[in-house]
C-alpha positions as CSV (number, residue, x, y, z in Angstrom):
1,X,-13.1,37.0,36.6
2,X,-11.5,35.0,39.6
3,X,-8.4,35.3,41.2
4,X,-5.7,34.3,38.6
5,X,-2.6,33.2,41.2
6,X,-5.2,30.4,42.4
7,X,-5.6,29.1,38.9
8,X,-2.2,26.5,37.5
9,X,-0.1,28.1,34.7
10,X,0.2,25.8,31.6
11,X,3.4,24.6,32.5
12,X,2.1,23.7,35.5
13,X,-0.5,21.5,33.4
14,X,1.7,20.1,31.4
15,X,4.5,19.0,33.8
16,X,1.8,17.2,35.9
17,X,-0.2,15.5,33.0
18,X,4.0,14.7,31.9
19,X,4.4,13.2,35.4
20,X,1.7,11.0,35.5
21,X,2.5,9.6,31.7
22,X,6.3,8.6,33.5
23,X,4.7,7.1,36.4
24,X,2.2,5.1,34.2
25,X,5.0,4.1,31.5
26,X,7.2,3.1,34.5
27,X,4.7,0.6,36.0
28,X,4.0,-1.0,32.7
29,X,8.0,-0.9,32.1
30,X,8.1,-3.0,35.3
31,X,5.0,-5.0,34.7
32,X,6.3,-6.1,31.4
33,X,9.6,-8.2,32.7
34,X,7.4,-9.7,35.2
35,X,5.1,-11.4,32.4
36,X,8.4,-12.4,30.8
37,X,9.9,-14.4,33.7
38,X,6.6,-16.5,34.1
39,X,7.2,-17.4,30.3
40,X,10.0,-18.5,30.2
41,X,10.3,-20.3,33.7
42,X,7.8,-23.4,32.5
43,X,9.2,-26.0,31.8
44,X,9.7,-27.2,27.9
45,X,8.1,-30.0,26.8
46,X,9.6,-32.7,25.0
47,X,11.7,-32.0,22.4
48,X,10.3,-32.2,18.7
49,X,12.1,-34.5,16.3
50,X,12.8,-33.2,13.3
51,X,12.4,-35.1,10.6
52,X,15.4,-34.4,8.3
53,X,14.2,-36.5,5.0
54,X,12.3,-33.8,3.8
55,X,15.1,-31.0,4.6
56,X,17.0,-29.9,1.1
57,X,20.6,-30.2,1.5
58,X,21.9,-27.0,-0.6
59,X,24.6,-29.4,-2.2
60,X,22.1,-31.5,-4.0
61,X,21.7,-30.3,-7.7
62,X,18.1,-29.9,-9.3
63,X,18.3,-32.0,-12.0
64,X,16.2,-30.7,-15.1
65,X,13.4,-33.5,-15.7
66,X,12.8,-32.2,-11.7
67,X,12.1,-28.4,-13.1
68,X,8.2,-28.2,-14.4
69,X,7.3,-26.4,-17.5
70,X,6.2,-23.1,-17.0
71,X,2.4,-23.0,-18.7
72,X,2.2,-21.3,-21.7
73,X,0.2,-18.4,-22.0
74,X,-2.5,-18.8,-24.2
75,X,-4.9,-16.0,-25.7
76,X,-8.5,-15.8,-23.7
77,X,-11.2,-17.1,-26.3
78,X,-14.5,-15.1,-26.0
79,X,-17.3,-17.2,-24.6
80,X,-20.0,-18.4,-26.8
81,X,-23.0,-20.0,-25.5
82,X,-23.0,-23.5,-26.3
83,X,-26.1,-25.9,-26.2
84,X,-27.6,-26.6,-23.0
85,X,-28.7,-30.1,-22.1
86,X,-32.1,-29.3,-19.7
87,X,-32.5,-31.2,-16.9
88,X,-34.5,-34.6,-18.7
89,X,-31.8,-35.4,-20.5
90,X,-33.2,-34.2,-23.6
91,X,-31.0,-32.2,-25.9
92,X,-31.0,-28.6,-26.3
93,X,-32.5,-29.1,-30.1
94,X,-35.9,-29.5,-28.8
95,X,-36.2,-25.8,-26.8
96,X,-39.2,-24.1,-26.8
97,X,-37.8,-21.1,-28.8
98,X,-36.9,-21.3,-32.2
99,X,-33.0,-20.2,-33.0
100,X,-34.5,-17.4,-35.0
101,X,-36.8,-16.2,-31.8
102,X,-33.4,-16.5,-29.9
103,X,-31.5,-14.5,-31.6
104,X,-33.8,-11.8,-32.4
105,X,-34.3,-11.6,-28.7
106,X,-30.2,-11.8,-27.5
107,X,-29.8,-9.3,-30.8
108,X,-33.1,-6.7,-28.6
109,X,-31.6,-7.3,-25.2
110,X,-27.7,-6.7,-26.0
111,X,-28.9,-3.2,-28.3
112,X,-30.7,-2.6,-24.9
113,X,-28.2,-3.0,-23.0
114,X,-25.0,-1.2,-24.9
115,X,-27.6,1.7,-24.6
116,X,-28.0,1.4,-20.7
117,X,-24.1,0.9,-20.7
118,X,-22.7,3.5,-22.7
119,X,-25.3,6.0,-24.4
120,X,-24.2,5.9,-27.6
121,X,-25.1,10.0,-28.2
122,X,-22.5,11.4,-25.9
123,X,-25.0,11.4,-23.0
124,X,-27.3,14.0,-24.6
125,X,-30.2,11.6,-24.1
126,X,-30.8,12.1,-20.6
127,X,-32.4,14.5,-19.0
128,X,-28.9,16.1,-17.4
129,X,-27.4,15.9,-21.2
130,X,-30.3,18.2,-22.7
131,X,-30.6,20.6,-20.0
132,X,-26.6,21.3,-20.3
133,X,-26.9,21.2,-24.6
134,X,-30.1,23.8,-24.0
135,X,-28.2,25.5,-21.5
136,X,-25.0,26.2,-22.7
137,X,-25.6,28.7,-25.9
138,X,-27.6,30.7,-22.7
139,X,-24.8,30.8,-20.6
140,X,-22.0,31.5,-23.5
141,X,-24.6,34.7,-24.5
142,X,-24.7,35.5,-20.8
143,X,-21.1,34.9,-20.2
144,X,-20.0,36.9,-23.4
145,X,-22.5,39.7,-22.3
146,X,-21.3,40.5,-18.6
147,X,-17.7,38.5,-17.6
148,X,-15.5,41.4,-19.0
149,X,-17.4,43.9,-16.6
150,X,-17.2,41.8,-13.6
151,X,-13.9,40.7,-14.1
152,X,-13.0,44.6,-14.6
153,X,-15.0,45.4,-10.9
154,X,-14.1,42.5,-8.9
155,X,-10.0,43.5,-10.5
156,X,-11.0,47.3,-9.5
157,X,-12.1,46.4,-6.0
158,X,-9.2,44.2,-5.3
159,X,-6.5,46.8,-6.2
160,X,-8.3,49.4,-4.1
161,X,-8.5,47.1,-0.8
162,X,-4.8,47.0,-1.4
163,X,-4.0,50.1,-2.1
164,X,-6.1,51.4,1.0
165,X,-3.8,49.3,3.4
């Protein structure tokens, strides 16, 4: 290794890097009233009229036919699908499906869907939900089978790093 008396302590370090932050903070300290004086030396333009009609005098007293109604809440109806009018002009009556076809078909695609959403057999029907349902009698038989003797190693090995200290 190199001479160490050659090389600046920490201290060192950090005063100088300290040093240089004051000088830098001072400059922008001074730069800063500089920008201020430009500002506010221009000249105002022309003064702006206020135009007082539509200023409140706190004296005046709201009078009650002045106070709107707050809207009453009302309960969300669920949407139902209303009949559409197509784009001839002709009413929805004459669709190509029949109403039984359509709701045979919106009765398929919702079942589909609620399945898709929220599997309806506690998840076992995917492929992660019958791997964990086949693996889990394995793993209690396994568990039952060896966790008392590696709890009583890994307990026996732990006092005796302890103890060795």
């Amino acid at each position: 290794m190199g001479d160490m008396s050659k090389e600046p302590s920490m201290e060192e370090i950090l005063s100088s890097i300290k040093r240089i932050i004051a000088e830098e903070g001072e400059e922008a300290v001074q730069a800063t009233p500089r920008r201020v004086r430009t500002d506010a030396a221009r000249p105002v333009t022309a003064p702006v009229d206020l135009d007082t009609d539509g200023i409140l005098e706190l004296t005046e007293e709201v009078g009650v036919e002045d106070v709107m109604p707050a809207p009453k809440a009302t309960a969300a109806k669920p949407v139902t699908a209303k009949p559409a009018v197509s784009t001839g002009g002709t009413p929805a009556a004459e669709t190509i499906l029949s109403v039984e076809s359509e709701v045979a078909a919106r009765h398929s695609l919702s079942a589909l869907s609620s399945m898709l959403i929220a599997p309806q057999d506690g998840g076992d029907n995917t492929l992660d939900g019958l791997v964990r349902s086949l693996l889990k009698p394995m793993l209690k038989e396994w568990l039952d089978a060896r966790l008392p003797t590696l709890v009583e190693e890994m307990v026996a090995k732990e006092i005796a790093r302890i103890t060795a200290r």
